[in-house]
C-alpha beads as a LAMMPS data file, in Angstrom:
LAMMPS data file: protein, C-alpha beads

199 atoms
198 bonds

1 atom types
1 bond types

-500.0 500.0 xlo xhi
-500.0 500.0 ylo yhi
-500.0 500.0 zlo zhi

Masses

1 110.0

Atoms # bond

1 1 1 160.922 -319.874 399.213
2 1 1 159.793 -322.982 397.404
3 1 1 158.646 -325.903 400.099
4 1 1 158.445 -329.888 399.314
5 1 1 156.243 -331.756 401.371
6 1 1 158.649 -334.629 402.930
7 1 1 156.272 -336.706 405.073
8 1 1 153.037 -337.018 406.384
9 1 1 152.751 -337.390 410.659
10 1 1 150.419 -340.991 410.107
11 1 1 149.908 -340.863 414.792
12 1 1 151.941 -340.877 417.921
13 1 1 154.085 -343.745 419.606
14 1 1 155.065 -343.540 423.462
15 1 1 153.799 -341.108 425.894
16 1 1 156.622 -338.676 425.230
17 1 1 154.065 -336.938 421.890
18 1 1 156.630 -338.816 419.153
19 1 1 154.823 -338.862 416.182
20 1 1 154.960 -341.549 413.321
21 1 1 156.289 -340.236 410.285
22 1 1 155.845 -341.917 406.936
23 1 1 158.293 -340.373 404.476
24 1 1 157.351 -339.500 400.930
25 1 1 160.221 -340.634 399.251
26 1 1 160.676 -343.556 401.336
27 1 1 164.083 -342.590 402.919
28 1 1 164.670 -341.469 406.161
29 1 1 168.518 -340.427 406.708
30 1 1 167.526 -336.969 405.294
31 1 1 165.522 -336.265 408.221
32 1 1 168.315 -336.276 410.503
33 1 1 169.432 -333.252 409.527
34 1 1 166.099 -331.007 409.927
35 1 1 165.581 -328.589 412.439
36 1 1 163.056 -325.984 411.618
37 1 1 159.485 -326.876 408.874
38 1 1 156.628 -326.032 408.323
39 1 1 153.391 -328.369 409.114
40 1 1 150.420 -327.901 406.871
41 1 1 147.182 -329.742 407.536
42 1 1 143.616 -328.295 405.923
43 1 1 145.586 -325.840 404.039
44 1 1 147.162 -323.868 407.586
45 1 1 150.582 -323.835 407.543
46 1 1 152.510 -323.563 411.198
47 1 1 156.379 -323.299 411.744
48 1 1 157.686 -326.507 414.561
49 1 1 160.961 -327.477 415.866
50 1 1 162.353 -330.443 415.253
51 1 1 164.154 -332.149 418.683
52 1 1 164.927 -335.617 417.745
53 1 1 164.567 -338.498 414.909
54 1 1 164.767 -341.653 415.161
55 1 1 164.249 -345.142 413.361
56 1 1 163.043 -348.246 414.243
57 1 1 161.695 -351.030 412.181
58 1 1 161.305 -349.549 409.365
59 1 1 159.363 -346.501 411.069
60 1 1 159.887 -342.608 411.309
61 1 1 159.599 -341.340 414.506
62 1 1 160.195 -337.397 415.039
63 1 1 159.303 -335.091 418.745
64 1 1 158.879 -331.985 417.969
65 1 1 159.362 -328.811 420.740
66 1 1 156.376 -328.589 422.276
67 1 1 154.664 -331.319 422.031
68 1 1 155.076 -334.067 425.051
69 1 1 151.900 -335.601 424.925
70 1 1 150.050 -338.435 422.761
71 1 1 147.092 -335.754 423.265
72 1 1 149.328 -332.820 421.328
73 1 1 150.704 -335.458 418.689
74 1 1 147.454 -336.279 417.956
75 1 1 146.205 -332.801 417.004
76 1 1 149.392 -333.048 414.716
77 1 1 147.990 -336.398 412.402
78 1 1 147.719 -335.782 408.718
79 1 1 149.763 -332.967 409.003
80 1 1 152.182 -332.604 405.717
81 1 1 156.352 -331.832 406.561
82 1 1 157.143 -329.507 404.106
83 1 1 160.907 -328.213 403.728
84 1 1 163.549 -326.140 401.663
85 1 1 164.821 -327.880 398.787
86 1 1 168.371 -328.117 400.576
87 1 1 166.588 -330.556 403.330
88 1 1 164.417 -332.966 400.610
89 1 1 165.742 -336.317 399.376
90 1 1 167.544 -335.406 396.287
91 1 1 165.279 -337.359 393.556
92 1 1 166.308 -340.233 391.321
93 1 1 165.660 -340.643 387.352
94 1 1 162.458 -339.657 387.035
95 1 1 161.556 -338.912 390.331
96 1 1 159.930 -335.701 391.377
97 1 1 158.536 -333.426 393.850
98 1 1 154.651 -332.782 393.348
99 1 1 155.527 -329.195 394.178
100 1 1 157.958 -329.455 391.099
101 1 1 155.171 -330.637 389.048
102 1 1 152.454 -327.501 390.212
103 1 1 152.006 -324.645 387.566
104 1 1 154.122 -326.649 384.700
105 1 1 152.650 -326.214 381.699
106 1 1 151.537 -329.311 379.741
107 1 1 152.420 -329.656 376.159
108 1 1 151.753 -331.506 373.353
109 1 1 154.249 -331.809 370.125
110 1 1 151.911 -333.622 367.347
111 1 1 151.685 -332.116 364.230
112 1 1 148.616 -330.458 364.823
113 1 1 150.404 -327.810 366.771
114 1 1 150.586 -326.299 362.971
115 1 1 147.467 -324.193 361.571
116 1 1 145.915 -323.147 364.556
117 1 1 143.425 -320.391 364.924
118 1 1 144.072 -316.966 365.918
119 1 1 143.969 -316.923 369.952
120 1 1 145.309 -320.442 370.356
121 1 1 147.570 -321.495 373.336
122 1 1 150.943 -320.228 372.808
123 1 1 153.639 -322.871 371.648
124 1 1 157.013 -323.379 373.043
125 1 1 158.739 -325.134 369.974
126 1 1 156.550 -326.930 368.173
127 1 1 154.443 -327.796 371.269
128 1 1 150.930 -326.321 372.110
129 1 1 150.172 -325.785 375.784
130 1 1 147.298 -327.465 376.391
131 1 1 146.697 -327.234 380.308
132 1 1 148.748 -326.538 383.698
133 1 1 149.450 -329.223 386.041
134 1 1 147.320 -328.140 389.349
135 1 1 148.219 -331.371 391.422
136 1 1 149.264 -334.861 391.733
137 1 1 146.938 -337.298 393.038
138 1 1 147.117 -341.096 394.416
139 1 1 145.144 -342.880 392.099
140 1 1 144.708 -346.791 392.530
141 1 1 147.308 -347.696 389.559
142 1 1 149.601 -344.839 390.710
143 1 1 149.849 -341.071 390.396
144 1 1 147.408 -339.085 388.284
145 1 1 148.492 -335.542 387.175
146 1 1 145.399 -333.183 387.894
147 1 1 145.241 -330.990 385.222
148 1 1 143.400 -327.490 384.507
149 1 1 142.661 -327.955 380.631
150 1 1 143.206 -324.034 378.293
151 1 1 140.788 -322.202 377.182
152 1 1 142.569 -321.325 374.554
153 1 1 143.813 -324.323 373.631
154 1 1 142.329 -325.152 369.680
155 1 1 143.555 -328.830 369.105
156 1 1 140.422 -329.557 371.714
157 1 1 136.408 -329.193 370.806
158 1 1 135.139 -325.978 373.103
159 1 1 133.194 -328.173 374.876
160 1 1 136.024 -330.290 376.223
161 1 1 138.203 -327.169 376.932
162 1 1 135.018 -326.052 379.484
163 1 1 132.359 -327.590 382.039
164 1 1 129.025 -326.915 381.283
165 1 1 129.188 -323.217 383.350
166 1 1 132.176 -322.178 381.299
167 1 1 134.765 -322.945 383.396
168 1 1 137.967 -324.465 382.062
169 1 1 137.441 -328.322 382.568
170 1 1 139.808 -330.631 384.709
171 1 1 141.020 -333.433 384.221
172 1 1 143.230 -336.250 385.554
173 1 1 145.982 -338.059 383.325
174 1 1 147.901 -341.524 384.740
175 1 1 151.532 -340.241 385.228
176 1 1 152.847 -343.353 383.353
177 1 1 155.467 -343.285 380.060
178 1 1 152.733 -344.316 378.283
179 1 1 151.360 -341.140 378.445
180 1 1 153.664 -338.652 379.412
181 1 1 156.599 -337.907 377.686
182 1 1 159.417 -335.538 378.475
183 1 1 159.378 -333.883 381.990
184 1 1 161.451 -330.622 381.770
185 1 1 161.314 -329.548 385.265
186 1 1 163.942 -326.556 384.852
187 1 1 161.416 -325.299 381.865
188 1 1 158.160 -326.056 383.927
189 1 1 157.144 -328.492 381.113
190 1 1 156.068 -331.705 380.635
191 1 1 155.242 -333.651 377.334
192 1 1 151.723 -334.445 376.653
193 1 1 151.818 -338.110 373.978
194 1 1 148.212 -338.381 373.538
195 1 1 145.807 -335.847 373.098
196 1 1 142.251 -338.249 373.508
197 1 1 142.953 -339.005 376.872
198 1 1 142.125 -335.360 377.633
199 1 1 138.380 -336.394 376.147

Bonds

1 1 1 2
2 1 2 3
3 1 3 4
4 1 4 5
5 1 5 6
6 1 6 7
7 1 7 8
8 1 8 9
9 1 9 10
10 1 10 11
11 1 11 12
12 1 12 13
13 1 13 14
14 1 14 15
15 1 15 16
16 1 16 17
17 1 17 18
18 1 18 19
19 1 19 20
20 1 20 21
21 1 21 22
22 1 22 23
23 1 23 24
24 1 24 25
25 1 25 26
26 1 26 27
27 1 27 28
28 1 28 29
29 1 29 30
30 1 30 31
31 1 31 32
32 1 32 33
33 1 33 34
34 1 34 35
35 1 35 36
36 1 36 37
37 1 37 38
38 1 38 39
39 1 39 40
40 1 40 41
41 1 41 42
42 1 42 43
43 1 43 44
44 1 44 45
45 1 45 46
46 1 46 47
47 1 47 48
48 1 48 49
49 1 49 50
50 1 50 51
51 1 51 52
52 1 52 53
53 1 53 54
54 1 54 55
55 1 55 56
56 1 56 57
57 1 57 58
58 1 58 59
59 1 59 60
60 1 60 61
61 1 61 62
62 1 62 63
63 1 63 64
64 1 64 65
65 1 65 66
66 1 66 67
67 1 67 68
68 1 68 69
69 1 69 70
70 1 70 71
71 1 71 72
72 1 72 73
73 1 73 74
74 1 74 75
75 1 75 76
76 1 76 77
77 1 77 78
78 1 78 79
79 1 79 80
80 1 80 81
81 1 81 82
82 1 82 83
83 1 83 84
84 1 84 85
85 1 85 86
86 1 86 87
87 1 87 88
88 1 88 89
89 1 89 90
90 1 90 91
91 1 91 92
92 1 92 93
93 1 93 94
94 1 94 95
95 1 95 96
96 1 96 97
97 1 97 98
98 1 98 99
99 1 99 100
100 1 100 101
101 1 101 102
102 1 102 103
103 1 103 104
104 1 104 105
105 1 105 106
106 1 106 107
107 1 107 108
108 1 108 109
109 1 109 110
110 1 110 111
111 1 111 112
112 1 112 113
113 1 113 114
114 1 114 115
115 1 115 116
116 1 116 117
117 1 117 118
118 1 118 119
119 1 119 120
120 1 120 121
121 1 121 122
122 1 122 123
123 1 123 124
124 1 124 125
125 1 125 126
126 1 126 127
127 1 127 128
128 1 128 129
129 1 129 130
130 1 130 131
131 1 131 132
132 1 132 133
133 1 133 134
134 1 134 135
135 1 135 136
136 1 136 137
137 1 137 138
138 1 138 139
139 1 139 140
140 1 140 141
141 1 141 142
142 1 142 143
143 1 143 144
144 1 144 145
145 1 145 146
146 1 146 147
147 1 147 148
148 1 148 149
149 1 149 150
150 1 150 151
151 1 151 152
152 1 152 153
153 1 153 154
154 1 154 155
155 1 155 156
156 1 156 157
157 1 157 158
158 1 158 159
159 1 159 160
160 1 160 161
161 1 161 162
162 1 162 163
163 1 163 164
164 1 164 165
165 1 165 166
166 1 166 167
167 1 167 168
168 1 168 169
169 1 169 170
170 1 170 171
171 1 171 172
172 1 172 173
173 1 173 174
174 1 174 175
175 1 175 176
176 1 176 177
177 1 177 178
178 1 178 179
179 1 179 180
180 1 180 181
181 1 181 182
182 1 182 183
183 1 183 184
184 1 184 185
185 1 185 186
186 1 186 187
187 1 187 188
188 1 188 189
189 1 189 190
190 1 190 191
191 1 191 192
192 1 192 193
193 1 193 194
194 1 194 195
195 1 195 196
196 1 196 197
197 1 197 198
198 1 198 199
């Protein structure tokens, strides 16, 4: 089952083990109706119970079974909520989950696509994959896709397709219009507009 991280626990309030939740979409009413999720923190993953939610000036709180002291909530901080799609904030134009965005493939529709050498990245339309999305990182500015470049991608000189080892190179892209195009979320794809900012 596919899982959407909905918050991060940011500490505890009270002495009851409530933990401050700041919600990744910035909404909160979708919380209400949680019961079971999933906590991940250093990549472990551990099921909790949800008990109560609450609001107050403009902060999360939630108690989770199990944990009644400030001691236990603190051993939950940095912890990620992750949920069934049924439970996340349903997403606005343009909005998206970063778990949506994982494993799409990224694609780029300039007329170069046509001519390329035997072994090239395969091409969905007239599109060349040129890298999967790996993650989605805060950057200063905003997000920045994290991207694993192809291999076998020819529009790109070998030695910007690999590090210096030979393994395919990463690289981070602003998630902004001006270089992203078309996110096609059903299709895992999303539009690559300029291919130097791979360079």
């Amino acid at each position: 089952m596919e899982h959407f991280v909905v918050g991060i626990i940011r500490g505890t309030h009270g002495l009851a083990g409530n933990c401050k939740v700041e919600s990744t979409s910035g909404e909160f009413q979708h919380f209400t109706g949680m019961k079971d999720v999933v906590l991940r923190k250093n990549g472990v993953e551990s099921k909790r119970t949800i008990e109560k939610v609450s609001f107050g000036n403009g902060i999360l709180y939630i108690k989770f079974k199990g944990i009644d002291t400030p001691e236990d909530g603190k051993k939950l901080s940095g912890s990620e909520i992750l949920v069934s799609r049924e439970y996340a904030c349903p997403c606005g134009k343009d909005e998206y989950y970063v778990e949506e965005l994982k494993q799409c493939q990224l694609v780029y529709f300039g007329g170069s696509a046509k001519g390329l050498a035997a072994g090239a990245a395969p091409a969905t339309g007239d599109g060349v994959v040129v890298g999967t999305i790996t993650d989605v990182l805060e950057g200063g500015a905003g997000d920045l896709l994290e991207v694993v470049l192809s291999e076998s991608c020819h529009l790109l000189a070998h030695d910007l397709r690999t590090t210096s080892s030979g393994k395919a190179r990463k690289v981070l892209i602003p998630f902004k219009k001006e270089f992203i195009g078309t996110v096609d979320i059903k299709n895992r794809q999303v539009q690559l507009m300029h291919l130097w900012i791979l360079e």
